[in-house]
N, C-alpha and C positions, 0 to 999 in steps of 0.2 A: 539778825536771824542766827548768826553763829552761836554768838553768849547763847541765847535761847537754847539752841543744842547741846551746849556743853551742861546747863545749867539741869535741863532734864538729865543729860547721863548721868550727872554727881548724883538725881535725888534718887537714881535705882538702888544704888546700895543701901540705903537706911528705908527702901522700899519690901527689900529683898526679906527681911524676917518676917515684916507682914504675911510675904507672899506665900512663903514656905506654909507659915500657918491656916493660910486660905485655903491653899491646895489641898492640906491635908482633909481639912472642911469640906471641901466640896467631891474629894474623888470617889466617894462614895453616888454623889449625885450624879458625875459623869458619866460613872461606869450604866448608869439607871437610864441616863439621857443616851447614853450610843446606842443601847440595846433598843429603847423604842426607835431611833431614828433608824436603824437598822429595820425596825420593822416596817415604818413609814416609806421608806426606799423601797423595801421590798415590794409595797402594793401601790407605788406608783408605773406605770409599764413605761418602759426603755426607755427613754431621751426626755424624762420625764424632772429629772436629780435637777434641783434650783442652781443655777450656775451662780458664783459670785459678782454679787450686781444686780441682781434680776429686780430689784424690786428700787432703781434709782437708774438714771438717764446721766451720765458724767457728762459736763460742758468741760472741763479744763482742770490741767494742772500743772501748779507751778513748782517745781521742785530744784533743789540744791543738794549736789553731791558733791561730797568730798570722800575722793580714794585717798588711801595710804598703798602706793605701790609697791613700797618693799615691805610693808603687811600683809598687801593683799587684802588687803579689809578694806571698810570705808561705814564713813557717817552718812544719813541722810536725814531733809525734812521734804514733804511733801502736802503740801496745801490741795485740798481736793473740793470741787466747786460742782455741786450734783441737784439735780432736781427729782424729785421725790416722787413715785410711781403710782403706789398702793397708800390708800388711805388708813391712816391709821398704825402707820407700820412706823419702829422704833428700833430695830436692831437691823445691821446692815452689815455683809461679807465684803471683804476684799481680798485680794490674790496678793501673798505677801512672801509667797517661795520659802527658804530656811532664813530670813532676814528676823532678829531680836526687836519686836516693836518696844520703844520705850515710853511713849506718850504721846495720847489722843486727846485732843481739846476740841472747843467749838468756839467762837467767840473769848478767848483765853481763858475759860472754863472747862475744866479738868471732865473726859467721859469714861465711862469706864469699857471697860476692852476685855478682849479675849482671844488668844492665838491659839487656834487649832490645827494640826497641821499645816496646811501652806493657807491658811486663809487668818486674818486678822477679823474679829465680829466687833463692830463696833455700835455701841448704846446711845442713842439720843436721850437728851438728857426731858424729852418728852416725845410722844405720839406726833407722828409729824405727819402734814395734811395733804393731800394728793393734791401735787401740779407747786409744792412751796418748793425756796430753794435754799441748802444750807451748802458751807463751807468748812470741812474737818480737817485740822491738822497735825500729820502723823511725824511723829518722831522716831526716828528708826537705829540700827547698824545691823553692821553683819560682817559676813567671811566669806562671799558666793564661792563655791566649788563649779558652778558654773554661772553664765549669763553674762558674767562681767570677767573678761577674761586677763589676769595682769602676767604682765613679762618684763619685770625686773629691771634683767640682764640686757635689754633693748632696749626699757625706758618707754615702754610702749605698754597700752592698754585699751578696749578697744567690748562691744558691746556685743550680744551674737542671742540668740533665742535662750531662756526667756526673759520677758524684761521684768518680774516680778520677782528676779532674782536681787532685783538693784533698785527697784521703784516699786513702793505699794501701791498698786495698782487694779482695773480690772483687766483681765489677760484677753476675755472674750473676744475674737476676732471681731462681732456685729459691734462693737461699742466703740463709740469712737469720740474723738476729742482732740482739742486744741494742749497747747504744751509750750511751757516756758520753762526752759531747763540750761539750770547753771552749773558747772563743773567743774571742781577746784581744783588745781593741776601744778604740779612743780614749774620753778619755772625752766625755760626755752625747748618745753614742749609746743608744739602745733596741731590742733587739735579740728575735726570737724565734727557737725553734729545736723541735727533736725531744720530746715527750715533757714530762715535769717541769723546770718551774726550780729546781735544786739549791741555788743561791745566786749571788749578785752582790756580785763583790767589788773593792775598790781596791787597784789594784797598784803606785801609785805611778807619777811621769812621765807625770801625766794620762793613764792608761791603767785601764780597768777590764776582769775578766775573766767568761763569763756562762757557764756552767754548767748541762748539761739532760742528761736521764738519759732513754733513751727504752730503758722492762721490758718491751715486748713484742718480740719477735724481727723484726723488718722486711728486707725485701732495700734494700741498700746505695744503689739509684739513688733511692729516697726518702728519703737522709739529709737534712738541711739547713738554714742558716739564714738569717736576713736582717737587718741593721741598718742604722737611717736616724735620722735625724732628725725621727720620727713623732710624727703626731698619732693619737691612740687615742678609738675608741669602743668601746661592748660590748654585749652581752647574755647571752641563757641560752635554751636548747634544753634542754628533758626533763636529760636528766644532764651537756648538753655545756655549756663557758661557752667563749661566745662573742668573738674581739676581733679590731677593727678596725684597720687602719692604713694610711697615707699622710704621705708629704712634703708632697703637693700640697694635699689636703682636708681640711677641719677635720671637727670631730665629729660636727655636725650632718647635714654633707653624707655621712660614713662611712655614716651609719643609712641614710641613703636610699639608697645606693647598694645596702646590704648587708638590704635589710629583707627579704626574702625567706628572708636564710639560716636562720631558727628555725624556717620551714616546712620548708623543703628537708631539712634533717637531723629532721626529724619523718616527714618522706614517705619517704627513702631507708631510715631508719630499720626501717618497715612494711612496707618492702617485701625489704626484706634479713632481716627476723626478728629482728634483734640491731640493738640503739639504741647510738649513740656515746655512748661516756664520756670526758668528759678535755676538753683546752681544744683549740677549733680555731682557728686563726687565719691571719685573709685579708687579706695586704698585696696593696696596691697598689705598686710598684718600677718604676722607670726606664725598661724596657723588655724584655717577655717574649711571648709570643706562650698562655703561662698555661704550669704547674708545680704540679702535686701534688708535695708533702713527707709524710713522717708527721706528721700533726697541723697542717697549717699548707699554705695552697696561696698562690700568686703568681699575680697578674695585674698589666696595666702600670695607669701613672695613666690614659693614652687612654683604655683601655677605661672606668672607673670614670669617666671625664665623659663619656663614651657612656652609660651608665648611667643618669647625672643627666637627659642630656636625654631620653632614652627607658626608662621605667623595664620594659620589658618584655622589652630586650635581656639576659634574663639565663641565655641559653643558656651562655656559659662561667663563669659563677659556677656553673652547675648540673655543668657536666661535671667540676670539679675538686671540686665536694662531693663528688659521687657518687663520686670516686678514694679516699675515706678507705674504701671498702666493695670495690668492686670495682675493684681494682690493686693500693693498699697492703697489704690483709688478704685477700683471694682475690688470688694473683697468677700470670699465663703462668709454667708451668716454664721455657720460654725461648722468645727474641723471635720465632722459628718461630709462635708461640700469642700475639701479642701482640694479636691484635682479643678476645678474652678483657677485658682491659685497657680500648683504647679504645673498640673497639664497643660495648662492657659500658656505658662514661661518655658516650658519644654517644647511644645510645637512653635513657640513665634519665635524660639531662637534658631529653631531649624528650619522655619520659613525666612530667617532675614540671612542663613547659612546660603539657602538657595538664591535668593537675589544676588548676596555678593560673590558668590563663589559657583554657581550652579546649578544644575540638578543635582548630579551624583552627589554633590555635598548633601543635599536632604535628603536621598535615596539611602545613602550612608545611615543618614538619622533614624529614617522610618525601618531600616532593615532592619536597626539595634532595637529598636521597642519591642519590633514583633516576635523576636527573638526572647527578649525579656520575658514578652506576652505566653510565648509557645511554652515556657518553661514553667510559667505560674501553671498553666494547665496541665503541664502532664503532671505535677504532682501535687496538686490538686488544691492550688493555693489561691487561683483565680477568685476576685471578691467582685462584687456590682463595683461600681465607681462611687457609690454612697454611702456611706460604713453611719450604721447608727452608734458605732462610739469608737471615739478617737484617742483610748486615754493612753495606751501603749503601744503603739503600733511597732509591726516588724519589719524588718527588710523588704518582705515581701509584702505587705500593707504598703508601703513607702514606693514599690517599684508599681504597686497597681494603678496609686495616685499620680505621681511620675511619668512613667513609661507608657501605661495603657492610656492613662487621659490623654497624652500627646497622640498614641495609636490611636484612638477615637475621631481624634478631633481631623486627622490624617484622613481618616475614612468616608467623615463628614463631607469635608472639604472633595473628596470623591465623587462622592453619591448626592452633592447640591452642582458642581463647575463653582469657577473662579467667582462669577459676578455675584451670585447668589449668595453663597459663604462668606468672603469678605466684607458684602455690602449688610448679612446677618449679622458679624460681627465687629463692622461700625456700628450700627443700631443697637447693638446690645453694650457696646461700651460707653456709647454717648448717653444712654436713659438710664444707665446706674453707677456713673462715674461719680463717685464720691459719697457711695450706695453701698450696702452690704447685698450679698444676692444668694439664692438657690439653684438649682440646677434648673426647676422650672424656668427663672429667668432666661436663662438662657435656650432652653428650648423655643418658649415664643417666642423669643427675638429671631431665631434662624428660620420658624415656619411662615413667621411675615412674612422673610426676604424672601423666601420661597415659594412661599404661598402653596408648602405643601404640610400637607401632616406627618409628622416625623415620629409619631406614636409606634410604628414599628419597630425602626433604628434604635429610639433612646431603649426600650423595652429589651433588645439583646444587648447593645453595647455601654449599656450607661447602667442600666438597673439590674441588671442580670450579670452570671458568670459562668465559665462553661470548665469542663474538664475535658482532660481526652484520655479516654479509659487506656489503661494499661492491662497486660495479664498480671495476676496476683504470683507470687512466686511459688512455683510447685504446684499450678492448678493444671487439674487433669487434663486429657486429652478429648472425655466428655465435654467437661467446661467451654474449651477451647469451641468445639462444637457449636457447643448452645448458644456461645459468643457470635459466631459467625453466623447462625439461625437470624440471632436480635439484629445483627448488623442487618439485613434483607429487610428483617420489618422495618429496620431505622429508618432505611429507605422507601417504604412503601408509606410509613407515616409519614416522612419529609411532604413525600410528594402529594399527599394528601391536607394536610394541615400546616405546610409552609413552616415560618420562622417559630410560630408557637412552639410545634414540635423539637424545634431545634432547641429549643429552650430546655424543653421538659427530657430531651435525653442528655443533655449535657449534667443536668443534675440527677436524672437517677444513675448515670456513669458516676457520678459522685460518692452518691451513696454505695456504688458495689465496693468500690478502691476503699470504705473505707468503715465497712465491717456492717454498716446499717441494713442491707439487703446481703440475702444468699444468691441471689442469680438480679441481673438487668430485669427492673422492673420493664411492666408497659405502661407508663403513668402517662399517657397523653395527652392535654386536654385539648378541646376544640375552642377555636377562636367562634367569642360570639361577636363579630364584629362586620357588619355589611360587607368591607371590603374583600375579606375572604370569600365572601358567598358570591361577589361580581365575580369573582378568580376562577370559578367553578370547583372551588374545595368545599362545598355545604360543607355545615358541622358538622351533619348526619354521618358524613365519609369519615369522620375524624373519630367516632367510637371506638372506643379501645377497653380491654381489660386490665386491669390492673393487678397484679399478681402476686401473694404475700407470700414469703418462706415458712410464714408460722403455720399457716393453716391452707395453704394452696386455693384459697378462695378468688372468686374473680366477682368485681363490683362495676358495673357497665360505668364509664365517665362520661358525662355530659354537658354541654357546652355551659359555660359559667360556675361549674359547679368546685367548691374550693374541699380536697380531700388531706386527710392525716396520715401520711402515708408510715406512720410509727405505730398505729396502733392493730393490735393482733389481726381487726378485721377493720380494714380503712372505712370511713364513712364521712359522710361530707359534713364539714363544719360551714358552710354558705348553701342556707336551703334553697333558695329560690335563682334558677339559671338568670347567667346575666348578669350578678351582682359581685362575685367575687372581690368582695371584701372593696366595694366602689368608692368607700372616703380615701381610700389610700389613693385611689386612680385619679391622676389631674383631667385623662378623657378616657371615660369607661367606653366610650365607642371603638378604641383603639383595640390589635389585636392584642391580648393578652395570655398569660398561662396560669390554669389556677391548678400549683402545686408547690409543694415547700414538705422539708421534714419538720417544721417547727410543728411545735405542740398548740398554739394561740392564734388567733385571727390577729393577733398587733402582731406577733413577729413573721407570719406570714404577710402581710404588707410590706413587710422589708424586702421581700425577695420581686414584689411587683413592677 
């Protein structure tokens, strides 16, 4: 397999004048081909763009890396084992980050290829039949600026998001697959990695190669490994064997840092229904902010002497346990569902804080969320917990998925008691352990346990987001006024239309803070949902006006009725009450709110 690799990188060079002259040939086609895909994107609606992969089911892949640490570079091959989706389909995306593809084969037959930004398209070398199975193998290098992280100066190197920095791979969280990956490493490194160590062998020119087979199917962004120059401690959890490592800390000091983890995977354990088996292992590395892998999480040396001096600080030891249950084996079908993931490992490392340490240790946890929480809203950055696209997210995108899913999940755990909640969330982790899932999943899972309808709850805290109106600087002492006016009605519609209402002023506060309305609309809708009418809030009580800056008109709102509230004179884009945009709705019976600034019945779904 090596010759192999060498043998393609020689033939790029006397490939390369080819190339040059192709490119020139085709960039006129390019330029033709982005502009209609550009328009093809355009008149698909949101969450619609073909991710890489979509049109192929990956079983496995076997791949060899070899880094050059004091390049910082490295080679790889990567044999890829897929079965075929869509009949008749011939060209196929991979996620291949800024890595140089040098050659795609099929049966050692040469296919032709094409790197476009982070994705490699690769050509069968025919029409291939829906449900057949082929085998492509990519020849690759590169120089990752991120993913594969090298440090020289320590002798250490070490794997971190994403993995298609270092593996042509698909990235998609929902895909999942089996993986045998070999790693060529100087020698009297110690390295771990995915799954089994297959064996450790000498290659000659002080180089040794390490070998891990990881049989359970995993999505691709938990591949990984890490080698240094460690010191090793250990232990043993119920069926897990446990191991420690650092450059920095000897063995003594590993224990203490890591003495908790036999509890922690006995708690997460209990609490997921299903105990880990298999080896886990917790390095300490260079510098990482923490990293779930299968089998194996990172965190830096800092933290691990944070540790030392405080042995209490062991909130992120806890959040990347709890990643071996909820992320790597429950994991977001896609990053749209990604507090699933971290809100999932944010609230169980401050439920297993509270087992080992207390309450106040979780009280401690849940204060900092809500805190986090109150600040997304006063300035008005509060998102649903479901983001129809994840492709940049910001701090404050990252503290919604984080901080609020764990808030959520806090509140939950409130408004079900102990038995109900944690017996929802063994049921939900035992029926899609080793499953991709959605946020629906897990809502039915918690209203079995319950056996109630949670249609209200997820409707404010999971799909919705709220502000909390500020005065604007310099606004009058009228304003001020009329402010205090809306505050009165806020309350007399609270009390009339419950949490809908609460819904609907949280977003037209939205809109004043942020130039879309001249004064606090009255955009309220009324819940068309039985349960409100047993409550004694008829819908009837719930009419309200709605009131434009543009033209001071007022439009009656009526129960299920979906309104535009951007346009000069608002009117309902959902004719018939009741229906408010209902493919979006998992139970249109539930209380809902039909409002949104968006312009489209799809992107009003998104705020449902």
């Amino acid at each position: 397999m090596e010759q192999a690799m060498r043998d393609a990188v020689n033939q790029v060079g006397q490939s390369r004048a080819r190339s040059r002259l192709l490119r020139r040939t085709i960039a006129a086609g390019v330029l033709v081909c982005t502009a209609f895909a550009a328009l093809a994107a355009a008149s698909k609606t949101p969450g619609e763009v073909a991710r890489a992969g979509a049109d192929i089911d990956v079983l496995h892949y076997t791949a060899r890396i070899e880094p050059d640490l004091a390049a910082k570079s490295l080679r790889g091959h990567v044999a890829i084992r897929f079965i075929v989706r869509t009949q008749g389909a011939q060209r196929f995306d991979f996620d291949a980050g800024e890595l140089d593809i040098v050659a795609v084969s099929e049966d050692k037959k040469p296919l032709s290829f094409d790197k476009l930004d982070k994705r490699v398209s690769v050509r069968l070398a025919a029409p291939a039949a829906a449900g057949s199975r082929h085998e492509i193998e990519i020849v690759y290098r590169g120089a990752p600026r991120f993913g594969l992280e090298f440090h020289p100066e320590r002798n250490e190197l070490y794997t971190v998001f994403s993995t298609s920095q270092w593996l042509v791979c698909i990235d998609a969280p929902q895909e999942r697959a089996t993986l045998d990956l070999t790693v060529t490493l100087p020698e009297g490194l110690k390295a771990v990695g995915n799954g089994r160590l297959m064996s450790k062998s000498a290659l000659g020119g002080r180089r040794e190669a390490y070998r891990w087979r990881q049989d359970a199917a995993m999505p691709s962004y938990v591949y990984g490994f890490a080698a240094g120059r460690y010191n090793e401690a250990g232990g043993t959890s119920e069926n897990a064997v446990l191991r420690y490592l650092s450059s920095d800390l000897q063995a003594p000091q590993l224990r203490r840092v890591f003495a908790d983890t036999p509890d922690m995977m006995r708690f997460f354990g209990r609490r997921a229904g299903i105990r880990y088996n298999g080896t886990y292992s917790q390095v300490l590395v260079a510098k990482t902010i923490g990293q779930e892998l299968a089998g194996l999480s990172l965190m830096s040396e800092a933290y691990g002497r944070e540790v030392l001096d405080d042995p209490s600080a062991q909130a992120l030891i806890a959040h990347e346990a709890a990643h071996q249950w909820w992320g790597n084996y429950v994991t977001c079908r896609d990053w749209g569902h990604f507090w699933l993931n971290e809100g999932f490992a944010n609230f169980m490392a401050a439920a297993y804080l509270q087992h080992r340490f207390g309450d106040e240790a979780y009280r401690k946890q849940v204060d900092g969320w809500k805190r986090r929480l109150d600040k997304l809203r006063e300035t008005g950055k509060d998102h649903a917990l479901i983001y129809e696209h994840w492709s940049k997210p910001s701090a404050d995108d990252r503290a919604v998925v984080y901080q609020k899913g764990a808030y959520v999940l806090h509140l939950l755990r409130e408004e079900l008691g102990e038995r109900a909640f944690w017996g929802g969330v063994r049921a939900y982790t035992r029926a899609h352990y080793g499953h991709s899932v959605v946020t629906a999943d897990f809502r039915r899972a918690m209203e079995r346990a319950s056996g109630r309808d949670l249609g209200e709850f997820f409707a404010r805290w999971v799909a919705s987001a709220e502000v909390v109106a500020k005065p604007a600087a310099g606004r009058s002492e009228r304003g001020d006024a009329a402010k205090g006016r809306s505050g009165a009605s806020r309350d007399r519609a609270v009390s009339e239309a419950g949490a809908c209402c609460e819904q609907a002023w949280a977003l037209t506060d939205a809109w004043l803070d942020r130039g879309i309305v001249a004064e606090r609309s009255f955009a309220v809708a009324a819940c068309a949902a039985p349960t409100q009418e047993r409550r004694g809030q008829g819908v009837g009580a719930a009419r309200a006006a709605t009131t434009n800056p543009t033209d001071r008109g007022t439009v009656p709102i009526r129960p299920g009725r979906l309104f535009n509230l951007d346009r000069p004179t608002p009117r309902p884009l959902a004719p018939s009450p009741g229906t408010c945009a209902a493919p979006s709705i998992a139970r249109p019976r539930a209380p809902f709110v039909c409002i949104s600034e968006s312009r489209t019945v799809h992107e009003l779904a998104s705020w449902l």
